[in-house]
C-alpha positions as CSV (number, residue, x, y, z in Angstrom):
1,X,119.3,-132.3,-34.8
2,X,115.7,-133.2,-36.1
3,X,115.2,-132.1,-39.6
4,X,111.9,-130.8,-40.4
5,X,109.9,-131.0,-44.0
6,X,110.3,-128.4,-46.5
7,X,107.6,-126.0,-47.0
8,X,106.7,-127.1,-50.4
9,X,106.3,-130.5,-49.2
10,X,104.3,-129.7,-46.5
11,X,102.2,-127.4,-48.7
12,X,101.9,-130.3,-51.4
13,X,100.6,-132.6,-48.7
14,X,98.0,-130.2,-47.2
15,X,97.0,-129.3,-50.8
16,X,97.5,-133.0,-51.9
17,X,98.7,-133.1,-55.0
18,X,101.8,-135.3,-54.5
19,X,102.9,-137.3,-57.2
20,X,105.2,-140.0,-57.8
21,X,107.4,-137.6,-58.8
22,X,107.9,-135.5,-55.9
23,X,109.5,-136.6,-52.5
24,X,110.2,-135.0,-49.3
25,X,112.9,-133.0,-48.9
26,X,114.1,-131.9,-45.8
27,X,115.7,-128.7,-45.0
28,X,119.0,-130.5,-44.4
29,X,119.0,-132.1,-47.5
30,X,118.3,-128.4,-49.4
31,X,120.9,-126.7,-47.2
32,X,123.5,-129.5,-48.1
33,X,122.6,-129.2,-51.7
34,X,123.4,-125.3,-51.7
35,X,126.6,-125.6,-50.0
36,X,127.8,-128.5,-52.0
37,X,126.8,-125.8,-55.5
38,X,130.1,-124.5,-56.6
39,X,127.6,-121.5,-58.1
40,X,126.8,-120.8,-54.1
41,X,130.1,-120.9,-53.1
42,X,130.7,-116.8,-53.1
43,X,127.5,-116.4,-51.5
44,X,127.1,-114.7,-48.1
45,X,124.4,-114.9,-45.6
46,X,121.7,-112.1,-46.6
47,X,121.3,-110.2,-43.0
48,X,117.3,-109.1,-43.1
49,X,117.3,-107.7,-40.3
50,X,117.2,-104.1,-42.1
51,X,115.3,-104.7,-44.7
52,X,112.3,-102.5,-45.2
53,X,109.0,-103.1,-47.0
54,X,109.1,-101.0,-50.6
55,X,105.9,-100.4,-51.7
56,X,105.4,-99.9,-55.4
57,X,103.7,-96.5,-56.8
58,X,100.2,-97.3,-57.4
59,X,99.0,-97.7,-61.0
60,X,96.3,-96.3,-62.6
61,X,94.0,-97.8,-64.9
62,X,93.9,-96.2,-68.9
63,X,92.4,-97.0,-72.1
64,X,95.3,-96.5,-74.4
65,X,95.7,-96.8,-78.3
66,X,98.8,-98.9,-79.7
67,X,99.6,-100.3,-82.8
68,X,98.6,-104.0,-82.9
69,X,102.7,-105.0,-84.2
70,X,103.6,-103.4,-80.6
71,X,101.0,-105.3,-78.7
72,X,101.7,-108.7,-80.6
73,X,105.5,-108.2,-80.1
74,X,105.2,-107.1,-76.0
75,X,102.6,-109.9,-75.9
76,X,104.8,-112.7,-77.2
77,X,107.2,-112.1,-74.7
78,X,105.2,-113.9,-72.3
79,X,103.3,-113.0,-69.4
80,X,103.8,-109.2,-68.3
81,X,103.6,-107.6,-71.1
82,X,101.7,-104.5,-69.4
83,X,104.6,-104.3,-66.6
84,X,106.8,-104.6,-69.9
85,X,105.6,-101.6,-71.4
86,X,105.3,-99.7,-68.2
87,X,109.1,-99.9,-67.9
88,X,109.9,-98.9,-71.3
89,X,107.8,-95.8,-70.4
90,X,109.3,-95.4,-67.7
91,X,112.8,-95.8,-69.0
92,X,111.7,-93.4,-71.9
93,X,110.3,-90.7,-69.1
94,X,113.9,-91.0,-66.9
95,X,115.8,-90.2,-70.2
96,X,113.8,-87.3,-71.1
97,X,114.2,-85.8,-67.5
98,X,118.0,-86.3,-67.4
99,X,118.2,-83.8,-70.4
């Protein structure tokens, strides 16, 4: 069976930034690697076949006012820290309608 090159290593070729560091790794080699991982081992096969395409509710852009402690503490979290608050929103909203 021919093994082919991974995706990323394909895409760091075409892009060329490969390093020293990185080698190719072929499919085979990744596919052996997950099998041989004891934390794959309960794992089944994922059938897509059903899947369908979820499209999140659009957003909509406000100006709002918050204390600068709440946007220092959302923004240290990293990266997100909108989608962060959005969900805390959201969590709070879901509570106040299951009353």
């Amino acid at each position: 069976m021919e093994s082919t090159k991974s995706a990323s290593a394909t895409r760091l070729e075409k892009d060329g930034r490969k390093t020293a560091q990185v080698r190719e790794v072929t499919d085979a080699e990744i596919d052996a690697g997950v099998a041989s991982d004891p934390d794959w081992a309960a794992m089944e096969p994922i059938d897509w076949s059903k899947a369908e395409v979820v499209v999140p509710p659009k957003k909509q852009a406000i100006s709002i006012r918050l204390d600068q402690d709440l946007i220092e503490f959302f923004k240290a979290e990293g990266p997100g820290y909108q989608r962060r608050i959005n969900a805390v929103l959201r969590g709070y909203v879901r509570e106040r309608k299951s009353r």
